[in-house]
N, C-alpha and C positions, 0 to 999 in steps of 0.2 A: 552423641557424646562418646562415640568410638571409632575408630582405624575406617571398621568398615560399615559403620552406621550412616544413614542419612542424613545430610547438608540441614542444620538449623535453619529454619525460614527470620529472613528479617523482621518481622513483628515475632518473634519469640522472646520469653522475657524469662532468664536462667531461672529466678526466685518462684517460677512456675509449672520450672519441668518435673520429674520424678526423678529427683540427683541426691538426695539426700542433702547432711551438710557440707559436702566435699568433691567437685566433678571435676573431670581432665578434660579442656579442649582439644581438639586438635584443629589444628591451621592447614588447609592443604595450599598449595601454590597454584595460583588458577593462570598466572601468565600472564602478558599484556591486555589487558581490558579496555573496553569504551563501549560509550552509555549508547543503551538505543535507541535514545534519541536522537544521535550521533548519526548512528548508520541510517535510521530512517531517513531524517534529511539527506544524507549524503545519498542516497540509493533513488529518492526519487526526485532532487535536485537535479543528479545531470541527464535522468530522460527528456526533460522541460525544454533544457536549454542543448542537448544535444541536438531534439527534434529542431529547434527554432533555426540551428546551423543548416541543415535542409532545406525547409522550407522558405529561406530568404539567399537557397542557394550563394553561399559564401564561397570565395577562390578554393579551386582547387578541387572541388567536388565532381563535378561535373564538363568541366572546361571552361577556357575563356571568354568565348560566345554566350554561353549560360550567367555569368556571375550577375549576379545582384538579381535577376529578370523574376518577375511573377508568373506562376502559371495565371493561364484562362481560365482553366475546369474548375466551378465551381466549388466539388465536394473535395478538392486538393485543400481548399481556405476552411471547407466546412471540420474536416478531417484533425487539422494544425488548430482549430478551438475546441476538438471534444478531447482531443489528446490534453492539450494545454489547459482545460478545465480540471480534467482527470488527476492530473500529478499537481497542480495547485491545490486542488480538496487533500488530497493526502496531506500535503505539507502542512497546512490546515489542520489537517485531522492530529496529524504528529504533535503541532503544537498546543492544540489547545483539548482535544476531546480522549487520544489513545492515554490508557494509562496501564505501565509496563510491569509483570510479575515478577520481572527480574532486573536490577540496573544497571547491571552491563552483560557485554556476550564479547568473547574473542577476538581480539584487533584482526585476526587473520579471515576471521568468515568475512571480512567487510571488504576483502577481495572480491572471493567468490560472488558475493551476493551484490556488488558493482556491475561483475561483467556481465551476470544477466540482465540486469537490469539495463545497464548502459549498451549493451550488443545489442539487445531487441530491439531497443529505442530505434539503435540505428539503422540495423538492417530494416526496420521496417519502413522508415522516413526515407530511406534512401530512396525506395522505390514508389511512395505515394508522391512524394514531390519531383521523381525525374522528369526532365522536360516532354522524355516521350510517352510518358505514362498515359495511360487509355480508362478512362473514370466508368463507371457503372451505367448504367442506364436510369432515366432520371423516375420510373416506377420501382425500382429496386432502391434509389438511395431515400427515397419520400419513404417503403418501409420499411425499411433498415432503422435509418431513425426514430421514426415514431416506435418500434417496437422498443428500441435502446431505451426511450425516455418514458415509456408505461412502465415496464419493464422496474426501472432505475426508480421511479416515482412508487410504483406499489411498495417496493422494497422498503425502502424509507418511510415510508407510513406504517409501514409494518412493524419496523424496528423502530418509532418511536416513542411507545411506551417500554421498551428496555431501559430507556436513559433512568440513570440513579440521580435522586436530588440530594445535591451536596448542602450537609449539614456537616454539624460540627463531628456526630460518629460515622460518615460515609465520607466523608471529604479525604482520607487518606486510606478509606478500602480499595481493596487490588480483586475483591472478587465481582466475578462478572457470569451472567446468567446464559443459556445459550438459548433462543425462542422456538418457541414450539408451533408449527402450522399451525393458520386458522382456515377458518373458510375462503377466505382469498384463493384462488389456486396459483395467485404468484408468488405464495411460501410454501408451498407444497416442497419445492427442493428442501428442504428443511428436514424430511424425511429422511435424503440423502446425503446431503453434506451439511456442515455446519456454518458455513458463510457465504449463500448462495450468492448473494450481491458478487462475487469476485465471480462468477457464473454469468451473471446478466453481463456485467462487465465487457465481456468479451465482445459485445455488440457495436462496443464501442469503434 
C-alpha cells in the first residue's frame, strides 16, 4: 500500500491487511497483458503443427520431387509421434491440470517465447524428416526409447501423489509443493533441479 511497496497478491482481502481505517492504493500500469493460458496454448500449438508441415513434407520445403512423399525410416514416423504426443500432453496439461500464480504476463514476451518455441520446432523437423536424413541404428533407437519411456514412467509415478484433491477449500488454491527424492533413483534429480521431468524430456 505504497509507491514502492510490494504488488498486493489477488486473494488479498483490504479488511485484512494492517491499514488502519484509511489506505492509498496505488495503481501502476502493467501495459498490454494476456492470460497464460493464452500464451501456453499459443507457444505449444504451433510446435505441433509446425512439425506436422515437415513431416508430410508440404510444397516448398524441400523441393518438388519431395512434396507430399513419406520417408522409409522408421524412427522418422516413430519420432513425429513422440514429438506430437509431447505438445498434445502440454495442451492437455494447459487446459485441464496447470494452474497459474499470476493471470496474465506481457503481450510482448509472447513474441519472444513463440520464436523459441516455434524455431526449435522447426529447425529440428527440418532435418529429422529430410529426404536424406540417415536414422540411428536400430540398437540405439530400441534404447533410446525404452530409456525415454522408464525414465518418463518413474517420473509420473513419482509425481503422483503431489496431485491436490479439489474440494471446496483447494479448488481455487494457487499453492503447489515441490517433491522431495525418494528411494527411486529416478527422483534423485530432484536434488538438483526442481522439475526433473523437463530433464528426462530431452530423450524425447
Amino acid at each position: 500500500l505504497s509507491a514502492e511497496g510490494r504488488s498486493l497478491k489477488d486473494e488479498d482481502v483490504l479488511q485484512s491487511l494492517p491499514v488502519g481505517t484509511t489506505a492509498t492504493l496505488y495503481f501502476r500500469d502493467l501495459g498490454a497483458q494476456i492470460s497464460w493460458v493464452t500464451v501456453f496454448l499459443t507457444e505449444y500449438a504451433g510446435p505441433l503443427l509446425i512439425y506436422l508441415l515437415f513431416y508430410f513434407r508440404v510444397p516448398f520445403l524441400y523441393g518438388p520431387r519431395y512434396d507430399f512423399t513419406a520417408s522409409r525410416h522408421r524412427v522418422v514416423h516413430l519420432a513425429c509421434c513422440c514429438h506430437s504426443f509431447h505438445y498434445v500432453k502440454r495442451l492437455l496439461e494447459t487446459l485441464f491440470v496447470h494452474r497459474f500464480s499470476h493471470g496474465t504476463m506481457p503481450l510482448r514476451n509472447i513474441f519472444k517465447n513463440c520464436t523459441y518455441y516455434w524455431g526449435f520446432a522447426a529447425w529440428m523437423a527440418y532435418y529429422i524428416n529430410h529426404p536424406l536424413y540417415t536414422p540411428p541404428g536400430e540398437c540405439h533407437l530400441s534404447l533410446s526409447l525404452s530409456l525415454s519411456l522408464s525414465l518418463s514412467l518413474s517420473l509420473s509415478l513419482s509425481l503422483s501423489p503431489v496431485t491436490v484433491p479439489t474440494t471446496s477449500t483447494t479448488r481455487c488454491s494457487k499453492a503447489r509443493k515441490i517433491p522431495y527424492p525418494t528411494r527411486n533413483p529416478f527422483t534423485w534429480l530432484f536434488l538438483l533441479v526442481s522439475c526433473p521431468n523437463y530433464t528426462y524430456e530431452v530423450t524425447w
